[in-house]
Each structure stands twice: as C-alpha cells, then as structure tokens.
N, CA, C and O atoms as a Tripos MOL2 file, in Angstrom:
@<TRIPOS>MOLECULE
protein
  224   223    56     0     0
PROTEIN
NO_CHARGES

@<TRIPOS>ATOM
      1 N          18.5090   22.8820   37.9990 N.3       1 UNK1
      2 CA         18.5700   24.3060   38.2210 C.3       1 UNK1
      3 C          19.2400   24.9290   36.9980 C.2       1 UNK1
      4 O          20.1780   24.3020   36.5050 O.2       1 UNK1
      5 N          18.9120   25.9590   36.5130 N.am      2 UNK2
      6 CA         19.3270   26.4960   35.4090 C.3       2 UNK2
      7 C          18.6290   27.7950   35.5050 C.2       2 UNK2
      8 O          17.4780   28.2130   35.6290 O.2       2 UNK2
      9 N          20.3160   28.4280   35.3510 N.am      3 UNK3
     10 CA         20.6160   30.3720   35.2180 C.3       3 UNK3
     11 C          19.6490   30.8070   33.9440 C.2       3 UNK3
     12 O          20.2480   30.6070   32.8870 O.2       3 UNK3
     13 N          18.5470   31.2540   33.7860 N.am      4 UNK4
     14 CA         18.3370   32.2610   32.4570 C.3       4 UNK4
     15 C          18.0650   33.5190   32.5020 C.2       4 UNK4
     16 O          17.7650   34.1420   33.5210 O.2       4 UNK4
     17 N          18.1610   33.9720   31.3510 N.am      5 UNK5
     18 CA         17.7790   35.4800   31.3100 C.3       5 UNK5
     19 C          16.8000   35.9450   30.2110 C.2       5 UNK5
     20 O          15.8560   36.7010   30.4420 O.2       5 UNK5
     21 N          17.1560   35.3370   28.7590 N.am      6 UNK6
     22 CA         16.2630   35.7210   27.6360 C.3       6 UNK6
     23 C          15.2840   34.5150   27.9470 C.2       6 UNK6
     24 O          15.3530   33.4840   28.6160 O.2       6 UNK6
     25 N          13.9660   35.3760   26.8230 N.am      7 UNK7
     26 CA         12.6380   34.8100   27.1240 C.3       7 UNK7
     27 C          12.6610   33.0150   26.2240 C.2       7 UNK7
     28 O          11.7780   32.2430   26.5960 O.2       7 UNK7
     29 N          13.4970   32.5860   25.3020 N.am      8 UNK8
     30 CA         13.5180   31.4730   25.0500 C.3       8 UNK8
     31 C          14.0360   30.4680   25.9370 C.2       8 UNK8
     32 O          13.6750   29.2960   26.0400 O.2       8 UNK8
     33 N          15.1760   31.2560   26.7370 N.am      9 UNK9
     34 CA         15.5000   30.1950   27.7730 C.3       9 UNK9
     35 C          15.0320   29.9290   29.2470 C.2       9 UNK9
     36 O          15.2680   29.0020   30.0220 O.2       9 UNK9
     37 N          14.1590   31.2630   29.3750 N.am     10 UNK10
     38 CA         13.1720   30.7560   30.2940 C.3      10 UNK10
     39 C          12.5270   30.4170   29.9900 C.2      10 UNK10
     40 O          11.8580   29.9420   30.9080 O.2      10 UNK10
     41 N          11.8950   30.1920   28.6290 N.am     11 UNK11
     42 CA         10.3060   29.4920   28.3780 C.3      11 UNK11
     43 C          11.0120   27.9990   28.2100 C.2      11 UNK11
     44 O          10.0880   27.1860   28.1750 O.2      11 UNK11
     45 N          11.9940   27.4800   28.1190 N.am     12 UNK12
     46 CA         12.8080   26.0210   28.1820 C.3      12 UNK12
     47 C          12.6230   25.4150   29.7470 C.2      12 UNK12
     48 O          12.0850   24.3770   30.1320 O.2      12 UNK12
     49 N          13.3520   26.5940   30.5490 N.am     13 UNK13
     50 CA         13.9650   26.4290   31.6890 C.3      13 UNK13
     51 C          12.4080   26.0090   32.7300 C.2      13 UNK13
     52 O          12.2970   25.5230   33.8560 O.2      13 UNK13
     53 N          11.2190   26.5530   31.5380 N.am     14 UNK14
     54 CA          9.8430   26.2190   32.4860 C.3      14 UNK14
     55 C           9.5350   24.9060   32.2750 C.2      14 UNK14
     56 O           8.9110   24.2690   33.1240 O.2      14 UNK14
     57 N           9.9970   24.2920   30.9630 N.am     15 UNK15
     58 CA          9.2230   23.3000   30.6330 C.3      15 UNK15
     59 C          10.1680   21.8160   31.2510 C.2      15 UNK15
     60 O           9.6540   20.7920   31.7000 O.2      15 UNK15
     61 N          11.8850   22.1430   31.0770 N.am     16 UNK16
     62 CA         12.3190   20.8470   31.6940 C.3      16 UNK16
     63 C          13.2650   21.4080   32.5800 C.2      16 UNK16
     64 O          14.3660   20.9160   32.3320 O.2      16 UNK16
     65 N          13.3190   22.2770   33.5640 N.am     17 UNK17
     66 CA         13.9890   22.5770   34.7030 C.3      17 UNK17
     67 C          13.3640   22.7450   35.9840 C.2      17 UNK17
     68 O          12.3830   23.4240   36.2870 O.2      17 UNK17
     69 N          14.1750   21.9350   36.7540 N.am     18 UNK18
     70 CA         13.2840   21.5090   38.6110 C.3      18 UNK18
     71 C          13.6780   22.9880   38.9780 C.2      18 UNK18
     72 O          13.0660   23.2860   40.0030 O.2      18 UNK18
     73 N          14.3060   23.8240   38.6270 N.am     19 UNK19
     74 CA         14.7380   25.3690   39.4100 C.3      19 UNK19
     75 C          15.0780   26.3970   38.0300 C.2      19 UNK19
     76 O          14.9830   26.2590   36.8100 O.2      19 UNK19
     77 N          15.4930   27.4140   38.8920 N.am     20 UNK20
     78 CA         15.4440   28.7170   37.8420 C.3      20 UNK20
     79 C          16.2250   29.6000   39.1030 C.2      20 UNK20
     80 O          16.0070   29.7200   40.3080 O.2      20 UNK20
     81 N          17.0920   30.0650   38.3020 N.am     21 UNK21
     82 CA         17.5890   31.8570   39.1330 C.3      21 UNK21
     83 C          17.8380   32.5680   38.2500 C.2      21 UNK21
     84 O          18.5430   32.3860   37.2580 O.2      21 UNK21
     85 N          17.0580   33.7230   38.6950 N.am     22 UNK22
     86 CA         16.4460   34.6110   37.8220 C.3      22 UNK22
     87 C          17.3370   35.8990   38.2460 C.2      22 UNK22
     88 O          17.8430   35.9940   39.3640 O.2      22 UNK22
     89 N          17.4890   36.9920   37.1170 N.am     23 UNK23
     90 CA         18.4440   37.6680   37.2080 C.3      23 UNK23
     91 C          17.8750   39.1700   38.2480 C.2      23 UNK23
     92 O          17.5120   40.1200   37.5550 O.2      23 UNK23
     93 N          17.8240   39.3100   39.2700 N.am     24 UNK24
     94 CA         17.1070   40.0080   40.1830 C.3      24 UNK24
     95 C          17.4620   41.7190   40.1780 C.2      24 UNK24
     96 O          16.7370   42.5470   40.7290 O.2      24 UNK24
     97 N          18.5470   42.0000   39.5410 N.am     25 UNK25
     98 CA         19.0360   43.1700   39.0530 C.3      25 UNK25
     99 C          19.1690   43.9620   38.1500 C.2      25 UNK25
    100 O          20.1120   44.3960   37.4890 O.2      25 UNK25
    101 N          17.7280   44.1590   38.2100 N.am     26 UNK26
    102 CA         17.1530   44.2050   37.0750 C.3      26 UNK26
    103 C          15.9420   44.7990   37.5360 C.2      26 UNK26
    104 O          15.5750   44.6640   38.7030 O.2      26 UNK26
    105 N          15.0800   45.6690   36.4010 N.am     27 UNK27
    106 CA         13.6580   46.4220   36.7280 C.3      27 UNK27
    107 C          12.8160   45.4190   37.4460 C.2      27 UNK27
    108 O          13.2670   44.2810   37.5800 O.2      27 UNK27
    109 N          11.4910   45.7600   37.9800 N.am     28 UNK28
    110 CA         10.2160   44.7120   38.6360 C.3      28 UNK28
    111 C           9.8340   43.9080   37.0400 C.2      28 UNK28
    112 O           9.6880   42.7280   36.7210 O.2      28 UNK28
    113 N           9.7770   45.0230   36.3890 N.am     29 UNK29
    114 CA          8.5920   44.7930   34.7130 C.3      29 UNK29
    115 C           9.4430   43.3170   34.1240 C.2      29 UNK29
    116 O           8.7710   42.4530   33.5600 O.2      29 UNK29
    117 N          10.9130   43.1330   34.3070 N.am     30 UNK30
    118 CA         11.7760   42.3430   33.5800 C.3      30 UNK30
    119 C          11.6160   41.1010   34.5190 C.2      30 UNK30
    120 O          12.0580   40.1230   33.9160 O.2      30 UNK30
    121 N          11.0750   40.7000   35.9780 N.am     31 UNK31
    122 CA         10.8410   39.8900   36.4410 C.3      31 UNK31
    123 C           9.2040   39.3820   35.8490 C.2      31 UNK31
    124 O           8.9090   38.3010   35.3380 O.2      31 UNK31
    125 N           8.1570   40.7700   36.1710 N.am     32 UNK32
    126 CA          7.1050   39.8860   35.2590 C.3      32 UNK32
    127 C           7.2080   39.3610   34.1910 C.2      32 UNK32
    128 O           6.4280   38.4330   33.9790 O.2      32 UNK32
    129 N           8.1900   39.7310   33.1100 N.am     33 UNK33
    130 CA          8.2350   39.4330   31.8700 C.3      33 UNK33
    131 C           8.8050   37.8850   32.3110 C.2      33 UNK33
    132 O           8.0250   36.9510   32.1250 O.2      33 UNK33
    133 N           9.7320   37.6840   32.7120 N.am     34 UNK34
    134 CA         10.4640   36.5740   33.0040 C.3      34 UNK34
    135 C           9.4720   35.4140   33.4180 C.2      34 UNK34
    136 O           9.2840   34.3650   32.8010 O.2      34 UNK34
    137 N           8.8900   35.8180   34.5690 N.am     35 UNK35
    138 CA          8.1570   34.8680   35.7130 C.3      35 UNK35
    139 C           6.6020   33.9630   34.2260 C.2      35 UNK35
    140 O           6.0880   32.8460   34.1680 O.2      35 UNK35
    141 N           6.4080   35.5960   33.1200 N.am     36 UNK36
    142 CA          5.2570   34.8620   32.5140 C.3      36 UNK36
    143 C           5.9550   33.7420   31.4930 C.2      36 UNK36
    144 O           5.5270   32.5940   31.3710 O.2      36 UNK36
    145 N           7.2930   34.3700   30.6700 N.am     37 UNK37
    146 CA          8.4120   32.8660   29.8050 C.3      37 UNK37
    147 C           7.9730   32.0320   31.0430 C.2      37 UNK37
    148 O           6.7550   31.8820   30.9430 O.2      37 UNK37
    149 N           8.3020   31.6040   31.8350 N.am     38 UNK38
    150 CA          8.6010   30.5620   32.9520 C.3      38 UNK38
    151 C           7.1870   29.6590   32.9350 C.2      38 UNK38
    152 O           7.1720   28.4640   32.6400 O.2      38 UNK38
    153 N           5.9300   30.4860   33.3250 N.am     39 UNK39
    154 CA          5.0760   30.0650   32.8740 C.3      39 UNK39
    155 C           4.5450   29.1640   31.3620 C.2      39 UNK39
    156 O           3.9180   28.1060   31.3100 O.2      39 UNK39
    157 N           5.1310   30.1470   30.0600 N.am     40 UNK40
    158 CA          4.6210   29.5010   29.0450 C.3      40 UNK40
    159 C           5.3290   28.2760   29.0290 C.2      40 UNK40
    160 O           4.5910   27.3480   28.7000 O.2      40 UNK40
    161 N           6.5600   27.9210   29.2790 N.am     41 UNK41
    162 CA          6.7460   26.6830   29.4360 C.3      41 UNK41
    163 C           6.3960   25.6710   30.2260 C.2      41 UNK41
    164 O           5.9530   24.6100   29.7870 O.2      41 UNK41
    165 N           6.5590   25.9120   31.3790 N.am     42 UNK42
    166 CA          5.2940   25.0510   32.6420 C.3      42 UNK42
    167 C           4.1700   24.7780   31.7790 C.2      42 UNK42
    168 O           4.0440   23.5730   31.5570 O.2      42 UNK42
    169 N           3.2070   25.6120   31.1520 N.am     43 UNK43
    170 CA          2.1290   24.8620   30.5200 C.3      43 UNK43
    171 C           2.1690   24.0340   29.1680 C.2      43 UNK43
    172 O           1.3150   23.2570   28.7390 O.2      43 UNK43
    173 N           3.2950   24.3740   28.6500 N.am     44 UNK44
    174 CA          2.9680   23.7130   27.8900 C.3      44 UNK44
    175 C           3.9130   22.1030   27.9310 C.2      44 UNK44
    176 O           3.7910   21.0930   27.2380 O.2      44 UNK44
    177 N           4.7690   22.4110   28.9650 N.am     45 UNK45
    178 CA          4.6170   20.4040   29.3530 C.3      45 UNK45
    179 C           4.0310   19.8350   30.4070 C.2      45 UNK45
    180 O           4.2000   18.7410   30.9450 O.2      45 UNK45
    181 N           3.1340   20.9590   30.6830 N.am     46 UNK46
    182 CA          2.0000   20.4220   31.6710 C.3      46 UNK46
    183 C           1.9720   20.4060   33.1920 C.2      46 UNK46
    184 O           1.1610   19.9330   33.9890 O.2      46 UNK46
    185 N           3.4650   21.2780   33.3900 N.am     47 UNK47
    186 CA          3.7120   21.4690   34.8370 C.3      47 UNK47
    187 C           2.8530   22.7080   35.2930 C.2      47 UNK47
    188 O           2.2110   23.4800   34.5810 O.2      47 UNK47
    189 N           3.0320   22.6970   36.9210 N.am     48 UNK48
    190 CA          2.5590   23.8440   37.1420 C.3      48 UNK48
    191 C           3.1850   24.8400   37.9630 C.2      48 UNK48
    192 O           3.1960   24.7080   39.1870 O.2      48 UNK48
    193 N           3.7860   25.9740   37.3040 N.am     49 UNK49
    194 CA          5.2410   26.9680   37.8110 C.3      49 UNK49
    195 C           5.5370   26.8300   39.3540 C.2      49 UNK49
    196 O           6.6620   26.9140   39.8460 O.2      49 UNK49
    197 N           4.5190   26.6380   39.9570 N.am     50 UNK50
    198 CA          4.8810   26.1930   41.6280 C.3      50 UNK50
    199 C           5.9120   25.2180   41.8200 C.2      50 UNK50
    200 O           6.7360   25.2240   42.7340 O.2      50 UNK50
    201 N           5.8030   24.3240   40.8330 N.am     51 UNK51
    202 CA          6.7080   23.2900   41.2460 C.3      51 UNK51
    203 C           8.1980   23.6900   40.6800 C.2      51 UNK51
    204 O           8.9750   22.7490   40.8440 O.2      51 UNK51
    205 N           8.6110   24.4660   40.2580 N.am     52 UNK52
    206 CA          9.6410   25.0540   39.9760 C.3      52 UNK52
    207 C          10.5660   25.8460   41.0850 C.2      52 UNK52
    208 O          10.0850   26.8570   41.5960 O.2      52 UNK52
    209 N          11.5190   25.5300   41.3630 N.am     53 UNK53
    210 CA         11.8580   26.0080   42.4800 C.3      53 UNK53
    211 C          12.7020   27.5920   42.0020 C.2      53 UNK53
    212 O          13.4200   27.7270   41.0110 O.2      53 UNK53
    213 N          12.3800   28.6040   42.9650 N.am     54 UNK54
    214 CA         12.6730   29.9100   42.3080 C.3      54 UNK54
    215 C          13.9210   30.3060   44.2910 C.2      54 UNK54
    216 O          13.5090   30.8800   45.2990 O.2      54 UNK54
    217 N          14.9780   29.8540   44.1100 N.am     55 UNK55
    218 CA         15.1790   30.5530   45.6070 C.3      55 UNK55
    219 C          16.3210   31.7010   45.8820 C.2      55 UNK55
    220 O          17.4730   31.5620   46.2930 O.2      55 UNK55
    221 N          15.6610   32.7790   45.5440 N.am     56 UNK56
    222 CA         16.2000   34.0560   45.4630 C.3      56 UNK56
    223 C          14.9700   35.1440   47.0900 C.2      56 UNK56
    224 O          15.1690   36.3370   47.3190 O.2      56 UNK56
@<TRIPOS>BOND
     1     1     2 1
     2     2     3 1
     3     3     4 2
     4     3     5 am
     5     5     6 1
     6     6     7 1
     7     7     8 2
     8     7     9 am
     9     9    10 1
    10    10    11 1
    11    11    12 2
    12    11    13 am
    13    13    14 1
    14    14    15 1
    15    15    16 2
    16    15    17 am
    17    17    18 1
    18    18    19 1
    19    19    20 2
    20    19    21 am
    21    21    22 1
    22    22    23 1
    23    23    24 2
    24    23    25 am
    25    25    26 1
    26    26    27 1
    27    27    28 2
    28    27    29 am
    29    29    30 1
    30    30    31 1
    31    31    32 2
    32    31    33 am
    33    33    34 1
    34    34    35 1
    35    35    36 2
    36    35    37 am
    37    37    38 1
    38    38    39 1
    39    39    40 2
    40    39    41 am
    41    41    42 1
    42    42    43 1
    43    43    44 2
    44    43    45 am
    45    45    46 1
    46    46    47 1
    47    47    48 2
    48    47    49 am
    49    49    50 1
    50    50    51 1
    51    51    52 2
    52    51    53 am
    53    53    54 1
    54    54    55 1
    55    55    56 2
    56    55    57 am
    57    57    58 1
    58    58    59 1
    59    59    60 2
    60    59    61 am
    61    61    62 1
    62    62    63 1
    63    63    64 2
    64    63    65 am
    65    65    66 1
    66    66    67 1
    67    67    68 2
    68    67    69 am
    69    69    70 1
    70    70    71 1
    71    71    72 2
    72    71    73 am
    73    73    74 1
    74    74    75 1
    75    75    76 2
    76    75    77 am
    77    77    78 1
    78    78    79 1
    79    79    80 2
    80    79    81 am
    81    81    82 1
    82    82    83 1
    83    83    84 2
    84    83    85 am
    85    85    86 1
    86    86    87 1
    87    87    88 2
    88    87    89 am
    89    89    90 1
    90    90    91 1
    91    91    92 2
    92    91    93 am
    93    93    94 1
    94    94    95 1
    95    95    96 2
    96    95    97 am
    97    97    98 1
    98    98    99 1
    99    99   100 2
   100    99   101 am
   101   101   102 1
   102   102   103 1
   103   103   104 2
   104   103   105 am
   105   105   106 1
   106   106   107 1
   107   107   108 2
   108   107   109 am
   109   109   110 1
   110   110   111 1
   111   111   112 2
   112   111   113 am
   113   113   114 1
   114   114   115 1
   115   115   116 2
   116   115   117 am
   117   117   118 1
   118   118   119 1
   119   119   120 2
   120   119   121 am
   121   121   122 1
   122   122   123 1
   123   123   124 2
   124   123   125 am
   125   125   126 1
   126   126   127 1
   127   127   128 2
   128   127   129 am
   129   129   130 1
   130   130   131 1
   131   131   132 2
   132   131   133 am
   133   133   134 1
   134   134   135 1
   135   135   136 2
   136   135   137 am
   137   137   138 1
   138   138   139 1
   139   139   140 2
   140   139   141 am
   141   141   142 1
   142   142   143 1
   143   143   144 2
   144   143   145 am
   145   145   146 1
   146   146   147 1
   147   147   148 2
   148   147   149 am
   149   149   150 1
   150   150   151 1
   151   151   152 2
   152   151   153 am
   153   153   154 1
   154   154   155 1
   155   155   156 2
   156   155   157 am
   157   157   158 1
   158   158   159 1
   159   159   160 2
   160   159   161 am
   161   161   162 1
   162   162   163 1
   163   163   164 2
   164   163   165 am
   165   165   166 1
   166   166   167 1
   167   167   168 2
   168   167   169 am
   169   169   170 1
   170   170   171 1
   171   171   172 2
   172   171   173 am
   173   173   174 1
   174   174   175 1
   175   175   176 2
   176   175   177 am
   177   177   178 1
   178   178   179 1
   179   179   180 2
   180   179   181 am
   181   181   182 1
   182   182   183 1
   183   183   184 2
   184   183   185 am
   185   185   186 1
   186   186   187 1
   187   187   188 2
   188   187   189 am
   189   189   190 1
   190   190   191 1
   191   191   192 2
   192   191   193 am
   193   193   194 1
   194   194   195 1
   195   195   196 2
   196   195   197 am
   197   197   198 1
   198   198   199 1
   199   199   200 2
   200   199   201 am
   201   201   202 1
   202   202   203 1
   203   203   204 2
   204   203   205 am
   205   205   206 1
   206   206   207 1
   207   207   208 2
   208   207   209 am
   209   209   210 1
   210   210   211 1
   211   211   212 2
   212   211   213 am
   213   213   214 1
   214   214   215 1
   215   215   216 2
   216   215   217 am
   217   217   218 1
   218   218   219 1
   219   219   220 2
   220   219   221 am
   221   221   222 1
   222   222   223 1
   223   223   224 2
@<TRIPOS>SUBSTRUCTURE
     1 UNK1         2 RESIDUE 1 A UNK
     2 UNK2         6 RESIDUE 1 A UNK
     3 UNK3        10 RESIDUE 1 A UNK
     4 UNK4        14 RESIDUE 1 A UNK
     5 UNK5        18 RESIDUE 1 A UNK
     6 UNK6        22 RESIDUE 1 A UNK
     7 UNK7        26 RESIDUE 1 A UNK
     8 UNK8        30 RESIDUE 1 A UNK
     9 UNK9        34 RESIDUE 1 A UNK
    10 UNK10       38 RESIDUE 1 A UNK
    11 UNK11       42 RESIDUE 1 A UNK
    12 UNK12       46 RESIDUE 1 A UNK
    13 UNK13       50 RESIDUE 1 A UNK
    14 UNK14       54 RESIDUE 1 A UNK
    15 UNK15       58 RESIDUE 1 A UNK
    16 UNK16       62 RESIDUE 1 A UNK
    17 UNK17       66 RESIDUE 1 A UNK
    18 UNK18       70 RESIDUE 1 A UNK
    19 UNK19       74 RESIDUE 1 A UNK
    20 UNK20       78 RESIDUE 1 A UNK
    21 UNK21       82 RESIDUE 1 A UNK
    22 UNK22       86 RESIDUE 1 A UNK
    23 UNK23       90 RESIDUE 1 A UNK
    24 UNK24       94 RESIDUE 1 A UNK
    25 UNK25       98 RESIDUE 1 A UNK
    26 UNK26      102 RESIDUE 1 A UNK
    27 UNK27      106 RESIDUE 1 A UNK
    28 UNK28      110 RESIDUE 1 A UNK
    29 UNK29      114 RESIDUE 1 A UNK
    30 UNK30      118 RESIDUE 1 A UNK
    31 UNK31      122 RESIDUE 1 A UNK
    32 UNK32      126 RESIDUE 1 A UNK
    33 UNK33      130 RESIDUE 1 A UNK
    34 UNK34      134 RESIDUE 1 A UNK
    35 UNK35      138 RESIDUE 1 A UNK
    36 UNK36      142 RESIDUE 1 A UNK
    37 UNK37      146 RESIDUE 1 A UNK
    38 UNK38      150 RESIDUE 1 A UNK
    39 UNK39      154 RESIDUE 1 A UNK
    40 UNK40      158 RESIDUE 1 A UNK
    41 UNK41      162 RESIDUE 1 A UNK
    42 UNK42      166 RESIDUE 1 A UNK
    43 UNK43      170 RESIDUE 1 A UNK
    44 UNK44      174 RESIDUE 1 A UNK
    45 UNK45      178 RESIDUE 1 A UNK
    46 UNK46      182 RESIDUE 1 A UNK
    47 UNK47      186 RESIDUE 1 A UNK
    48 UNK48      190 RESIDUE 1 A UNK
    49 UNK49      194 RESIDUE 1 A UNK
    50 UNK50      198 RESIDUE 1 A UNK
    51 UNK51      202 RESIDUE 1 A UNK
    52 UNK52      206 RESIDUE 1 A UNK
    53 UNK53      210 RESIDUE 1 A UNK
    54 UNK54      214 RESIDUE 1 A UNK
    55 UNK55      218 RESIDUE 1 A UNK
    56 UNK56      222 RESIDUE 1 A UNK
C-alpha cells in the first residue's frame, strides 16, 4: 500500500504497489488525472489496475 499524490509516484505506485490511497480532497478532474498515472503504470508492468486495491 502506498500514499501518492504526484503523477510519477502514482505511475510507480501502478506498476509495483498491491494498493494506493489516493488523496480524495481534492477536485473530481485530479482523481481522473490520478486514476489514468495509476493506469500508465499497471500497463506497463503488465498488471491490470483492478488488481490494485483502491479502499477509500
């Protein structure tokens, strides 16, 4: 599980972290931005963002 906020450490936090909490206080637009980092890392070590646990 690992806290991020900027887009390098969620695009990390996609590729070798089982969880993520995401900073929720904050605009909707700054969660899409977030949720797609989260993504670019999931793909590119081949996971798929589902398996990431998000529990907010």
């Amino acid at each position: 599980m690992i806290g991020a906020t900027g887009p390098k450490m969620l695009a990390l936090t996609g590729e070798i972290a089982d969880g993520v909490v995401l900073n929720y206080c904050v605009p909707p637009a700054y969660n899409d931005r977030a949720l797609e980092q989260l993504k670019k890392g999931a793909d590119k070590a081949g996971r798929d963002i589902d398996s990431i646990d998000r529990p907010q």
